[in-house]
C-alpha positions as CSV (number, residue, x, y, z in Angstrom):
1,X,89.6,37.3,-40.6
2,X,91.4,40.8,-40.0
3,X,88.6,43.4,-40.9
4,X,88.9,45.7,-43.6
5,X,91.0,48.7,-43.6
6,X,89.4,52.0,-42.6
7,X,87.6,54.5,-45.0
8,X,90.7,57.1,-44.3
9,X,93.0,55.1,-46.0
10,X,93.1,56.2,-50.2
11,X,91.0,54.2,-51.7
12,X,92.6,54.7,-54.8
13,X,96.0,53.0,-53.0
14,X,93.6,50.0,-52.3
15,X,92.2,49.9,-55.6
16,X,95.3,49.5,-57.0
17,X,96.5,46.3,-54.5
18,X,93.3,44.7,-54.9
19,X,93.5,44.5,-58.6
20,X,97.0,43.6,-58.5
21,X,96.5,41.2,-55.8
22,X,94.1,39.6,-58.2
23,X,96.3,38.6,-60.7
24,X,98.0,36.2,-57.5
25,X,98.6,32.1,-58.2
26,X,96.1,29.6,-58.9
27,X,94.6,27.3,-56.2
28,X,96.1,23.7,-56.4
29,X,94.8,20.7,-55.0
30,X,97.4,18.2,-53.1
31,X,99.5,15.7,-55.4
32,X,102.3,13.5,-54.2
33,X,105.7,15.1,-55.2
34,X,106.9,13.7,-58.3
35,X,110.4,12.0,-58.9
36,X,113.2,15.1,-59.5
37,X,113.2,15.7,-63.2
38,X,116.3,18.0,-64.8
39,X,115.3,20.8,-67.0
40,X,117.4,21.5,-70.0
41,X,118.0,24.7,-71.7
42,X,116.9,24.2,-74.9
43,X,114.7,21.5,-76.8
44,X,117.9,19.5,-77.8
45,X,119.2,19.0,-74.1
46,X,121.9,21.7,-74.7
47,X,122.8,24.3,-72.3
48,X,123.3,27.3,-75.2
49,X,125.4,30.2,-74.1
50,X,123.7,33.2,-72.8
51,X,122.2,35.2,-75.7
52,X,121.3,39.0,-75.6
53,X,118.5,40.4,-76.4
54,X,116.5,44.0,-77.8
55,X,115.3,46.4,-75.2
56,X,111.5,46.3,-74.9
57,X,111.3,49.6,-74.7
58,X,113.0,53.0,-75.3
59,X,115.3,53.5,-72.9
60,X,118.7,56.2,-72.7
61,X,121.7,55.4,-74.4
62,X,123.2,54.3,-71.8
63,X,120.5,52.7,-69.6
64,X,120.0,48.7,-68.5
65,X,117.7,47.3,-71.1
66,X,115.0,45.3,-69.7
67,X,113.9,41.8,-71.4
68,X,110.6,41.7,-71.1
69,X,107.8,44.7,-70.4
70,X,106.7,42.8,-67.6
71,X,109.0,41.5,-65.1
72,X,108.0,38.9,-62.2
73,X,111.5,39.9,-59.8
74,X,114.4,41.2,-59.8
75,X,118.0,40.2,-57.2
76,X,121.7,40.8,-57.1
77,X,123.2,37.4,-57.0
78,X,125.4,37.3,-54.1
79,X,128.1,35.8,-55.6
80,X,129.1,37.0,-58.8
81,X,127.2,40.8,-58.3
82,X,124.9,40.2,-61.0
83,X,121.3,41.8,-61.3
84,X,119.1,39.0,-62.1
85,X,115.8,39.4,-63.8
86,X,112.6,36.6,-63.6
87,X,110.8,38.1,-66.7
88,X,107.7,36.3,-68.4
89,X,110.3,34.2,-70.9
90,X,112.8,33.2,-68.9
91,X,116.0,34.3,-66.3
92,X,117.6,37.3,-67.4
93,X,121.5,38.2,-66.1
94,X,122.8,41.6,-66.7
95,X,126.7,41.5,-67.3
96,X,126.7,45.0,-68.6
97,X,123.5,46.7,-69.6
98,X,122.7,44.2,-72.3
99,X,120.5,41.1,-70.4
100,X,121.6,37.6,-71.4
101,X,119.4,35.0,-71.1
102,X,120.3,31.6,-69.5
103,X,118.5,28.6,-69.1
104,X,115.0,27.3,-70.2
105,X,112.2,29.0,-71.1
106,X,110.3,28.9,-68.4
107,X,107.2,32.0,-67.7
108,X,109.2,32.1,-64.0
109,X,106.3,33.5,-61.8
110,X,107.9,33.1,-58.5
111,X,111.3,33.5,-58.2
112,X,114.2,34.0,-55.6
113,X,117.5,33.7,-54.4
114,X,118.8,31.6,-51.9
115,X,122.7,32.2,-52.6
116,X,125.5,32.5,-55.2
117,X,124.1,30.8,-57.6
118,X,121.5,29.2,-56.2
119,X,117.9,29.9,-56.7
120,X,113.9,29.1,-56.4
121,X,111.1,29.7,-58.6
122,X,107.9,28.2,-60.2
123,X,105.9,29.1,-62.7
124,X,105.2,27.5,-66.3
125,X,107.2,25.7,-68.8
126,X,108.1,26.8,-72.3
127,X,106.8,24.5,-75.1
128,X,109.9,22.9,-76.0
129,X,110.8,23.1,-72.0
130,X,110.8,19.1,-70.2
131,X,109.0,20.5,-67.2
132,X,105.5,19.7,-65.8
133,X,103.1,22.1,-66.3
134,X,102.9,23.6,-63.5
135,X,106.7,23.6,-62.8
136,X,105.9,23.2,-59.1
137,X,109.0,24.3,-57.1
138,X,111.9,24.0,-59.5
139,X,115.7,24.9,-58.0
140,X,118.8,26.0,-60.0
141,X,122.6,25.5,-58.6
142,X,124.3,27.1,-61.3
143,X,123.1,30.2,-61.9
144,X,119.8,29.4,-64.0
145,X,121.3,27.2,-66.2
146,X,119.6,24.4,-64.9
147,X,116.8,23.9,-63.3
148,X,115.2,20.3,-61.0
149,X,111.8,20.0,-60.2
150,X,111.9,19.1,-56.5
151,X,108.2,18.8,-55.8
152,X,104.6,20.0,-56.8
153,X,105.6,19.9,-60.1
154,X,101.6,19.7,-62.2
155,X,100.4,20.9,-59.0
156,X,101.6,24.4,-57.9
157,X,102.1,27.6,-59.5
158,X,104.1,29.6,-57.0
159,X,103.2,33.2,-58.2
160,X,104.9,34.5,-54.4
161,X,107.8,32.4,-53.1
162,X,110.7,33.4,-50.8
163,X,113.2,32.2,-48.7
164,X,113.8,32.3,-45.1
165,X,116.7,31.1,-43.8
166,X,116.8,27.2,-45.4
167,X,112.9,27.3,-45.2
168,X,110.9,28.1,-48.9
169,X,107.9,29.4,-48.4
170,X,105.2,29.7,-51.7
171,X,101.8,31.2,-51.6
172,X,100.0,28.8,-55.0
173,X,96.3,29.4,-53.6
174,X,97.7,28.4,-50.1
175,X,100.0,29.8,-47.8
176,X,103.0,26.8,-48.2
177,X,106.5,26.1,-46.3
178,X,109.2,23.6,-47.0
179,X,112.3,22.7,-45.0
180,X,113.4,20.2,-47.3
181,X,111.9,21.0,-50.8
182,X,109.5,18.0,-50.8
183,X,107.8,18.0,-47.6
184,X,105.3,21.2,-47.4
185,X,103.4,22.1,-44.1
186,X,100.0,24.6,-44.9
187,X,100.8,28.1,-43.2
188,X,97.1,30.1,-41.6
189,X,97.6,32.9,-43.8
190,X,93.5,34.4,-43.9
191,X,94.6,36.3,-47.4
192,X,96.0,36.5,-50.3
193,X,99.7,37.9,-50.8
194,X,101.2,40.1,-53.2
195,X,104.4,39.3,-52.5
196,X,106.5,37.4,-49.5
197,X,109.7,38.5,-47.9
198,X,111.2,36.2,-46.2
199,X,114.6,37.1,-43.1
200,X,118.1,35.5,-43.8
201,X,118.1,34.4,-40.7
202,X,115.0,32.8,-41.3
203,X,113.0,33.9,-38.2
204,X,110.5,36.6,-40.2
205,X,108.3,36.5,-43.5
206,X,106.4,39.4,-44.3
207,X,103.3,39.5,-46.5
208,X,101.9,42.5,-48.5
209,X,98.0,41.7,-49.1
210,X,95.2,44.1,-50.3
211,X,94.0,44.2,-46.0
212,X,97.5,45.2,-45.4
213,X,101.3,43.9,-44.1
214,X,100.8,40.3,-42.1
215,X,104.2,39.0,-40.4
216,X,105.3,35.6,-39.5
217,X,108.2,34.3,-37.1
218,X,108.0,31.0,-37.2
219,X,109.1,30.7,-41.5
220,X,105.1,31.0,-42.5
221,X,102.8,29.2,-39.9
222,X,101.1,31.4,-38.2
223,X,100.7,35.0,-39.4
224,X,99.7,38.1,-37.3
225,X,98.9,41.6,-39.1
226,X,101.4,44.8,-38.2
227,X,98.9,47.3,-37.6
228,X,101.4,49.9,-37.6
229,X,103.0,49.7,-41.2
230,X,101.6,51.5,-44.1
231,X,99.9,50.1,-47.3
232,X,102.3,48.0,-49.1
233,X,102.6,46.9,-52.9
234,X,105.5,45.1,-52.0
235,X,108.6,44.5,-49.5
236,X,112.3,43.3,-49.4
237,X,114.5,42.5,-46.7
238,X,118.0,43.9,-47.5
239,X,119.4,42.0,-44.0
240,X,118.3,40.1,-41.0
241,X,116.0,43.4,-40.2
242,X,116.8,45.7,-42.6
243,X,113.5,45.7,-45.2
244,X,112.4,48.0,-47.9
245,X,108.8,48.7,-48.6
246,X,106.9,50.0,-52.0
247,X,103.6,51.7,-51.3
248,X,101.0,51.4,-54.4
249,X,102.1,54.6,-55.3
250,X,106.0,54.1,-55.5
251,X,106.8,55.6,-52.3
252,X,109.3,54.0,-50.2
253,X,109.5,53.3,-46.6
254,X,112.0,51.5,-44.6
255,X,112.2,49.4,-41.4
256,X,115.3,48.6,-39.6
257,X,113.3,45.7,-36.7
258,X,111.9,43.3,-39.4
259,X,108.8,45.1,-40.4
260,X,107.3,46.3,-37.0
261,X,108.0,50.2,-37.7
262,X,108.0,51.7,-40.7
263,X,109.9,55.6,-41.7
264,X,108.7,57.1,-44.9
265,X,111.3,58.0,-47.5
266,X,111.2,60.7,-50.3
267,X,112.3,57.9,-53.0
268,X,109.6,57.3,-55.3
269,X,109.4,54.8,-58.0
270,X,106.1,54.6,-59.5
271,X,105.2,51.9,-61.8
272,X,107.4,49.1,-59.9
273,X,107.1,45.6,-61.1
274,X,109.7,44.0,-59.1
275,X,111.5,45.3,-55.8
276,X,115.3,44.3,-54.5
277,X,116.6,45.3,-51.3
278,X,120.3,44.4,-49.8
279,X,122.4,45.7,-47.3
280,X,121.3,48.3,-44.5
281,X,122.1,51.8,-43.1
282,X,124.4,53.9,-45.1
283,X,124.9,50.8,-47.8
284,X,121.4,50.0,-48.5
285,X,120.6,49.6,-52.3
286,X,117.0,49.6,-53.0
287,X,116.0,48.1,-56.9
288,X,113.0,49.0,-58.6
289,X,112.2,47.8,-62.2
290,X,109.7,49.2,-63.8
291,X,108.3,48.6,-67.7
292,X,111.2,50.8,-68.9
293,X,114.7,50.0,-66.6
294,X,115.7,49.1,-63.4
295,X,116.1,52.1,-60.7
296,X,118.5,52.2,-58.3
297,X,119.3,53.9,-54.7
298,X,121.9,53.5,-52.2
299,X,122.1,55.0,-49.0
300,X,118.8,56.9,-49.3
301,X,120.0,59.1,-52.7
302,X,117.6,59.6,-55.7
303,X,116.7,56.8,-57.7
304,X,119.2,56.8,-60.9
305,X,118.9,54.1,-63.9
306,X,121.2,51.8,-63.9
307,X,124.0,52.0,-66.4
């Protein structure tokens, strides 16, 4: 076990990711992965069309509303553009700056992208939702709509999940990786993470945890700890190794080798929920949502809300 960080480090910085870092997923015991089961979008076995819904809070006139005051994660689907949002009552897509929410019900703790379309997440089941409870590690192919259970499902809550590459890799009490969605192989991961970041090329996951950033190159097995980053709340790649960092106090750095160096920015966003990065140098957009809107920077300029 790494030791603890050093007395110079603000202590109200760790504060902050230790009590976050508290709220992380549930242990779960081994079970044998159930038969895939499809998830429809509504009690009746309908797939309803997208519905808007009220801001939760008071945002400018012209400002993306959020869903939900607390959001799990946030993307830009690949394919269509879209802002995506995992929020505590289901996916959110923003086609305009009105959300409109598609699919189940599902309280989708872990959530991510892994192409147009295409997406992972886990977390708990509405109650009118035909999904084990846990969901286990649930996959969508059309956009949210949908969603199968491909494994885990009354055994894992994923509250951190990623991709890297083809590999999935979920932290549910234990560090876990899957090639294949069914089979999962335990990762030696001494700590608890915040959130994972996982490479498109699928070489590098990084780790934020309350003892600071741990790396992986081989898609979650075997973790060592990057002495030289700072204190991270959270991280993002926005490319093969481009990433984007949030310290506990909004403050963003960047690293342009996959996490090994870190430059401090003067973006802030304080409050973040949910971090976004994509692209790199001069076309880097970083996304923040916080309990308001979602905050957005390309190419190093001041945050702006989204419109």
């Amino acid at each position: 076990m790494r030791e603890r960080l050093s007395l110079s480090r603000p202590l109200s910085l760790l504060v902050a990711v230790i009590s976050i870092g508290l709220v992380a997923a549930c242990s779960a015991s081994p079970a044998s992965a159930p038969a895939p089961a499809a998830a429809t979008s509504d009690a009746w076995g309908g797939t309803p069309s997208p519905e808007p819904v009220g801001p939760s809070a008071s945002p400018g006139a012209d400002e993306l509303r959020l869903p939900s005051a607390h959001v799990h994660a946030i993307a830009r689907d690949p394919g269509s553009g879209n802002v995506v949002v995992a929020a505590h009552d289901g996916l959110y897509v923003y086609d305009g700056a009105t959300p409109k929410r598609v699919g189940p019900v599902i309280d989708l703790m872990g959530f991510t992208v892994a192409g147009p379309g295409h997406y992972y997440a886990s977390g708990h089941p509405g109650t009118a939702t035909d999904l084990p409870q846990p969901v286990g590690l649930i996959e969508s192919r059309d956009g949210g709509n949908t969603w199968t259970v491909l494994s885990r499902g009354g055994a894992s809550d994923f509250h951190a999940l990623t991709t890297a590459g083809s590999t999935v890799v979920g932290f549910d009490g234990v560090l876990r990786s899957t090639a294949d969605g069914r089979t999962w192989r335990d990762g030696n991961l001494d700590a608890q993470p915040r959130t994972l970041a996982g490479s498109r090329d699928g070489a590098t996951v990084l780790a934020t945890t309350p003892e600071g950033l741990t790396h992986s190159t081989d898609a979650g097995l075997s973790w060592r700890w990057s002495e030289q980053a700072p204190l991270l709340l959270m991280v993002a790649f926005g490319d093969g190794t481009t990433v984007a960092g949030l310290t506990p106090d909004g403050q963003v750095h960047t690293s342009t080798d996959a996490g090994q160096t870190w430059r401090a920015t003067e973006l802030l966003a304080p409050d973040a929920q949910a971090l976004h990065a994509s692209g790199e140098g001069e076309q880097l957009e970083i996304l923040v949502a916080n309990d308001r809107t979602i905050l957005a920077s390309t190419g190093g300029q001041p945050f702006q809300s989204m419109r």
